[in-house]
C-alpha positions in Angstrom: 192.1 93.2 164.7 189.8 95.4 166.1 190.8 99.6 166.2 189.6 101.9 168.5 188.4 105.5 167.0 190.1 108.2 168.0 188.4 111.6 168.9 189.3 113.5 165.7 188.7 110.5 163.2 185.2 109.5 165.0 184.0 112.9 165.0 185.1 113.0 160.9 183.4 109.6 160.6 180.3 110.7 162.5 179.8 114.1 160.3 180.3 112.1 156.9 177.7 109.5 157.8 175.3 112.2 158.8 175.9 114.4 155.3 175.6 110.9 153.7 172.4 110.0 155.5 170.9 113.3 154.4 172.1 112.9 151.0 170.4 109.3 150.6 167.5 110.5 152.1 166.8 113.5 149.6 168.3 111.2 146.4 165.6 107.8 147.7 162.8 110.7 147.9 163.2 112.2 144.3 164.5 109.7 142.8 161.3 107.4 144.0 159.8 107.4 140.4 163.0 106.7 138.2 165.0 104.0 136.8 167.7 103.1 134.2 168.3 100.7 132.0 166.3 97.3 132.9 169.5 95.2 134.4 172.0 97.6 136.3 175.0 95.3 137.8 177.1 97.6 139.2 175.7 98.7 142.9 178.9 99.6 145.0 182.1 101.6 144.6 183.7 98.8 143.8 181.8 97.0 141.7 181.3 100.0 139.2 184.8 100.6 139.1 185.7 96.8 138.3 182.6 96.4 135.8 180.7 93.9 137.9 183.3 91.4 138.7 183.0 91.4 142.1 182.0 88.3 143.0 184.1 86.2 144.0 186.6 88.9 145.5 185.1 91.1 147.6 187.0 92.6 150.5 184.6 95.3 151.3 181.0 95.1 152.7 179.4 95.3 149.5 180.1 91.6 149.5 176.8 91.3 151.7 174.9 92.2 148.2 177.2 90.0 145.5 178.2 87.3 147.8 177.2 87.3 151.2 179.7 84.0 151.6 182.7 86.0 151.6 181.4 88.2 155.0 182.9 84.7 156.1 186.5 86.0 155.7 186.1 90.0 155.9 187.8 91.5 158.8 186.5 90.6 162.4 184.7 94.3 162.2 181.4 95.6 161.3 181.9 97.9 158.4 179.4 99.8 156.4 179.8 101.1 152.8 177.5 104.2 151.7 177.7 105.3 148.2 176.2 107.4 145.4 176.5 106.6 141.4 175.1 109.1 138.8 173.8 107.6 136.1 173.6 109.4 133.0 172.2 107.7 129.7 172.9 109.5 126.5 170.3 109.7 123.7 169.8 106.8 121.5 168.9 108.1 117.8 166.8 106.4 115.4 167.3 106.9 111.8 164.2 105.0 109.6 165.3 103.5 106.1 161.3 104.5 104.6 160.7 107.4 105.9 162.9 110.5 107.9 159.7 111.2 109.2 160.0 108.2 111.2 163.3 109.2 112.6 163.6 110.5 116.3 166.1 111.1 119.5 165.1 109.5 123.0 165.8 111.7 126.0 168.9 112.0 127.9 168.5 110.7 131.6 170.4 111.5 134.4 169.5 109.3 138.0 171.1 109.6 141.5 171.2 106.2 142.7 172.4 105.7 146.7 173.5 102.7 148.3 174.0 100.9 151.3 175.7 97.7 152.0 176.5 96.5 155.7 178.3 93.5 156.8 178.9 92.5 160.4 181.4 90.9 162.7 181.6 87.0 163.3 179.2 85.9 165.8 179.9 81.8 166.1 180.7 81.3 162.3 178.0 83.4 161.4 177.8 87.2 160.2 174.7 89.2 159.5 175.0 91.5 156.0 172.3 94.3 155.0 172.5 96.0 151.0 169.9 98.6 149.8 170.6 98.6 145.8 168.4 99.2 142.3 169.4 96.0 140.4 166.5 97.0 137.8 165.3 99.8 136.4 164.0 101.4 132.8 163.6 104.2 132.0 162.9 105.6 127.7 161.1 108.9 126.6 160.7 109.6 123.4 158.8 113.0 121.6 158.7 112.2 118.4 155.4 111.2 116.9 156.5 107.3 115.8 157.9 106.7 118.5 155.5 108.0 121.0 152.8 105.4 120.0 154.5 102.6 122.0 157.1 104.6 124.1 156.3 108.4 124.5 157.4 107.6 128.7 158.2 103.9 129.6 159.8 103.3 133.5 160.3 101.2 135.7 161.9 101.8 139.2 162.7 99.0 141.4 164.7 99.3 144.8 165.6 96.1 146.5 166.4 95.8 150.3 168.5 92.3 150.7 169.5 91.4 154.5 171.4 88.1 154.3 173.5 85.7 156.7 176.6 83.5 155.9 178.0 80.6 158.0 181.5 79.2 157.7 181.8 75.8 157.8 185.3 75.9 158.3 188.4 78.4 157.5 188.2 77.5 153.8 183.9 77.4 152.7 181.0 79.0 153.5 177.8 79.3 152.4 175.0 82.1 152.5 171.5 83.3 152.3 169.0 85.8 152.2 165.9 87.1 151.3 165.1 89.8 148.7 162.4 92.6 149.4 161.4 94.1 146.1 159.4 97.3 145.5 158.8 98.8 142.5 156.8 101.7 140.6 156.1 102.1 137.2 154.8 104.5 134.5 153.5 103.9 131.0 152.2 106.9 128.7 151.6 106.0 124.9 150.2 108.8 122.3 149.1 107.3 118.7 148.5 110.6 116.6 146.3 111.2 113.1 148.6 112.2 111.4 150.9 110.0 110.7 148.9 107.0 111.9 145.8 108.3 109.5 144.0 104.5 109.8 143.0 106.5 113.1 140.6 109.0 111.1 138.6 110.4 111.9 140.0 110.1 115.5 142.9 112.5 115.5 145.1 110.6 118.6 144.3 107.8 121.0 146.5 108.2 124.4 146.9 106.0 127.3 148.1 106.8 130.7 149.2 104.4 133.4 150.7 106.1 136.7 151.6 105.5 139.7 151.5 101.6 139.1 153.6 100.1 142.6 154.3 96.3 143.4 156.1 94.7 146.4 157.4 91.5 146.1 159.7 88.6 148.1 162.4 86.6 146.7 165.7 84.8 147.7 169.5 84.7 147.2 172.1 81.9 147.3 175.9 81.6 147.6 178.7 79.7 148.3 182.6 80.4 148.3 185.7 77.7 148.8 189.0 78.9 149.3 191.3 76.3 147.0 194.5 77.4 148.3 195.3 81.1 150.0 195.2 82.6 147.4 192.9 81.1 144.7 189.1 81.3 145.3 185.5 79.6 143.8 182.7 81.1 144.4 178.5 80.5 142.7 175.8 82.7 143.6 172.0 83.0 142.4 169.1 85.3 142.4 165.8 83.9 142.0 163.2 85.3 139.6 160.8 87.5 140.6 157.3 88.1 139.2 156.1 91.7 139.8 152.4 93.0 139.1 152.3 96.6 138.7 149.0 98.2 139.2 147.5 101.3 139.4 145.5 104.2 137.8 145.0 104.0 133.4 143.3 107.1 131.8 142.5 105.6 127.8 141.8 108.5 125.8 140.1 108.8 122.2 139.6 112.2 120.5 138.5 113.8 117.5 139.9 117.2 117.3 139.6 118.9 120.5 136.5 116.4 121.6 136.7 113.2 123.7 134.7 109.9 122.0 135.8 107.5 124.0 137.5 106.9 127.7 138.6 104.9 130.1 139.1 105.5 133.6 139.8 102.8 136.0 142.4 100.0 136.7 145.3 99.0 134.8 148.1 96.5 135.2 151.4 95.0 133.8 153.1 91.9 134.9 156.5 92.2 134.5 159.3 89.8 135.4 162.8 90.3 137.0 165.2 86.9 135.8 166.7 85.1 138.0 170.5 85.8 137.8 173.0 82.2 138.3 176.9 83.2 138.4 180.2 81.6 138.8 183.7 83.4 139.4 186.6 82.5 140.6 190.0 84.9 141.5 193.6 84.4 142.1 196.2 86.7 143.7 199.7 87.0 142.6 201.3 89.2 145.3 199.5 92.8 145.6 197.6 92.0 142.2 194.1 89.9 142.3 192.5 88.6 139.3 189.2 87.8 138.9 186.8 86.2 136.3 183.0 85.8 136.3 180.4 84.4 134.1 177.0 85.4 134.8 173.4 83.9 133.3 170.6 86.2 133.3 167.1 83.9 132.5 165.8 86.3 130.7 163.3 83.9 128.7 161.4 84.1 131.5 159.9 87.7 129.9 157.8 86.1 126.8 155.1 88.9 126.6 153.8 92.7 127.4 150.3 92.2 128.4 148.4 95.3 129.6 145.1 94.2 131.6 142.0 95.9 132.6 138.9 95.6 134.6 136.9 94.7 131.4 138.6 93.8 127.3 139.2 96.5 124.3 139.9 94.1 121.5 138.7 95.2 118.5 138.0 98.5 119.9 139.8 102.0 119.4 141.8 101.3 122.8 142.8 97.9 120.5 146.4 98.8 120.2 146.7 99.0 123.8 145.5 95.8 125.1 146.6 93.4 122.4 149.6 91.9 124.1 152.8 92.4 122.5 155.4 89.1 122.0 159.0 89.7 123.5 160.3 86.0 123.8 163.4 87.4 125.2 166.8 85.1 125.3 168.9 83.6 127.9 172.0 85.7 127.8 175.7 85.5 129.1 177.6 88.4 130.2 181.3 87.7 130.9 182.9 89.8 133.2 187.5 90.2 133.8 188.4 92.5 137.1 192.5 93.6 138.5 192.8 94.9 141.5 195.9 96.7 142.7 197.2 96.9 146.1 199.4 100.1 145.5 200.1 100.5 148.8 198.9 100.4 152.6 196.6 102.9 151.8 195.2 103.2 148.1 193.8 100.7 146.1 192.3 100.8 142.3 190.8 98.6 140.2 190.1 98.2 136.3 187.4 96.1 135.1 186.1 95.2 131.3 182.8 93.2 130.7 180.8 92.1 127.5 177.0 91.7 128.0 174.6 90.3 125.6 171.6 91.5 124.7 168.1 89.4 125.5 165.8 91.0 122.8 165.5 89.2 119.3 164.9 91.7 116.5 161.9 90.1 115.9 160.4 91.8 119.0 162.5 95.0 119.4 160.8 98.1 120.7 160.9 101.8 121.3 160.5 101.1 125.1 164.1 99.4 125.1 166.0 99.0 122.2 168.5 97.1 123.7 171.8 96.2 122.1 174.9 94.1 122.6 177.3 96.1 125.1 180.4 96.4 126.7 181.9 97.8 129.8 185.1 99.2 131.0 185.4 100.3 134.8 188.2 102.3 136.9 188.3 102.7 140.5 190.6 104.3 143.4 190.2 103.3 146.9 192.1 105.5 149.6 192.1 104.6 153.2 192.5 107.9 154.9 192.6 106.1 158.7 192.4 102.8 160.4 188.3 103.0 160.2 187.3 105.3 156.8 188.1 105.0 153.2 186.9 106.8 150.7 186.7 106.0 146.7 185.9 106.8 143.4 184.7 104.9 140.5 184.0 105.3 137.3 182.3 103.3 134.2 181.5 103.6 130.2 178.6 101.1 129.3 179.2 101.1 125.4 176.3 99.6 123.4 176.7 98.7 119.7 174.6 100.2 117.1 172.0 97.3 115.8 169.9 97.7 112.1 166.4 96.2 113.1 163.6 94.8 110.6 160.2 94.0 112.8 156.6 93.6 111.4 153.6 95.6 112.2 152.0 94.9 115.6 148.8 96.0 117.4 147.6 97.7 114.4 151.2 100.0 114.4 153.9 100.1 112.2 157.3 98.1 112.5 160.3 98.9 112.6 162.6 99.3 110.1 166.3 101.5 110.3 169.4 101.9 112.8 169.6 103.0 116.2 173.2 104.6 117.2 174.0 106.3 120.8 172.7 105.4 123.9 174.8 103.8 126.3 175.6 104.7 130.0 178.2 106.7 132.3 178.1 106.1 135.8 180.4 107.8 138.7 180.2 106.7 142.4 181.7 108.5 145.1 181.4 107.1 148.7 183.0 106.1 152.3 183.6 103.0 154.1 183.3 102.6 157.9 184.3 100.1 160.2 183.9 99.8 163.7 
């Protein structure tokens, strides 16, 4: 059924897009050089409040990002769903079992992260979906000497811009597409300092600097949902791998004292990968009460090393540290994901949403850069519908990651690792509105 605006509600509707615009704007502008954590799942009002299980049941237009199938069976409306999430990540302390000199605190990080997901009406079997998300992102600063050798700033920002199309091929399956436009920056700033590293002497600290590194890329996206019955759904979706190249300006510095010995100023570059992301769900509704479960694979063995590059080689020079590459051989991991959502009544809707995610780095190849752990999330969200054309919501979700005891071996002419990191972790609040007309 299609409404009709009424004067008060469209002028409401009109205003609240326009702050919204404004605020994206400013948020997409500052926020252009920042990310968090290097997988982030949970892109919509929704899907933070239900922990990422929102695939397979998604009555909203943030289906045109997790499965652009279901715009299939979404009301015969366009609708539009704008969003912000701040995204705070606590510090994550080390505590060294040789030395409490090597101990250290990472940074707290707080990111504004805006959204935009659009889905259309039904045009011949087929609707037209739009989603502006930041599925990746890292971000690690750390002051302390040790640490700063391999990870005094480490970041990655990466916003993705995903228009898709789905087709029903009858009242109970449909399948979708689209295509992925990937940008990313990136920023790498390393400081190896005499003392404690006194192997150095008589350098007293070697520094590297890469800024301002950028990359755009093209991928792809997959999905498919059958309706079983009514009320029990099936739905698959992928999200294929993408190889970014990061270049831009690297400043290597060697000094003794105050004086510089040795520099580099030119190129520099770091291929990095974003996995390709396979998942399955399916959900079932009893009455006002859907269910929904979801198993995701994240190919994450697709990230096997860090290799720095240059215009010319600095092995077995003072840069040596940073242009030896460094060995990740990251796993496959599962993350496994239950959501409940709750028609209260005509107007307000919540949601509640636990997940467990594993983590892809071995202890072997751990790093200050991120020193990732086993996690899991719980989510909470309240959807009111205020008119016939705008609801508003809330969201809110604690990513808990475990504490993990880590034993690696020296690398690039640096110390391992060797003691217990505790902390970290994520909160995340979205506040948003969605429109149809």
């Amino acid at each position: 059924m299609l409404y009709t605006l009424r004067p008060r509600t469209s002028t409401l509707v009109r205003m609240v897009l326009l702050c919204m615009t404004c605020v994206l704007s400013v948020c997409i502008f500052l926020g252009s050089c920042n990310g968090a954590g290097f997988q982030i799942p949970n892109q919509s009002i929704r899907a933070v409040g239900i922990a990422g299980a929102n695939i397979a049941y998604t009555p909203g237009p943030d289906a045109a990002y997790y499965n652009p199938a279901n715009m299939s069976f979404l009301d015969d409306t366009w609708s539009v769903e704008l969003s912000l999430t701040a995204l705070w990540l606590p510090e994550i302390s080390y505590t060294d079992n040789r030395s409490p000199f090597f101990n250290g605190e990472s940074e707290s990080e707080l990111f504004l992260l805006p959204q935009i997901h659009l889905s259309s009406k039904d045009y011949n079997n087929f609707r037209f979906g739009f989603a502006l998300t930041y599925p990746f992102g890292l971000t690690k600063e750390w002051q302390q000497p040790f640490q700063a050798a391999t990870a005094n700033n480490f970041s990655l920002f990466v916003v993705e811009a995903n228009p898709s199309l789905s087709y029903a091929i009858n009242s109970r399956t449909s399948i979708a597409g689209g295509i992925r436009f990937v940008y990313s920056e990136g920023e790498v700033k390393n400081s190896v300092n005499n003392p404690p590293f006194s192997a150095l002497s008589p350098v007293t600290a070697v520094t590297r600097d890469l800024d301002s590194s950028n990359d755009f890329q093209v991928g792809y996206n997959l999905a498919a949902t059958f309706n079983a019955t009514e009320a029990w759904r099936l739905s698959a979706t992928y999200r294929s791998e993408i190889d970014l190249d990061l270049e831009g300006d690297a400043h290597l510095l060697a000094l003794a004292g105050q004086v510089p010995v040795a520099q580099y100023l030119g190129t520099g570059a770091l291929p990095i990968t974003l996995p390709a992301v396979f998942s399955l769900a399916t959900s079932y509704t009893f009455g006002d009460v859907t269910v929904e479960l979801a198993w995701n694979r994240t190919f994450w063995s697709s990230i096997e090393e860090l290799d720095f590059n240059y215009s010319g080689s600095f092995l077995g020079t003072i840069f040596d540290p940073f242009d030896r590459p460094q060995t990740k051989n990251w796993d496959d991991t599962d993350a496994f994901r239950l959501g409940v959502t709750y028609q209260i009544n005509d107007r307000l809707v919540s949601t509640a949403g636990f997940a467990i995610d594993n983590t892809p780095v071995p202890d072997a190849t751990l790093g200050f850069e991120l020193p990732d752990s086993d996690s899991y999330m719980y989510g909470l969200g309240l959807q009111y519908k205020t008119s016939d054309t705008l609801t508003l919501g809330i969201s809110y979700m604690y990513h808990h990651t475990t504490s993990r005891s880590v034993t690696t071996l020296p690398t690039a002419g640096l110390p391992g690792i060797d003691g217990e990191f505790t902390g970290g972790g994520a909160h995340a609040v979205n506040v948003g509105l969605i429109a149809t007309f």
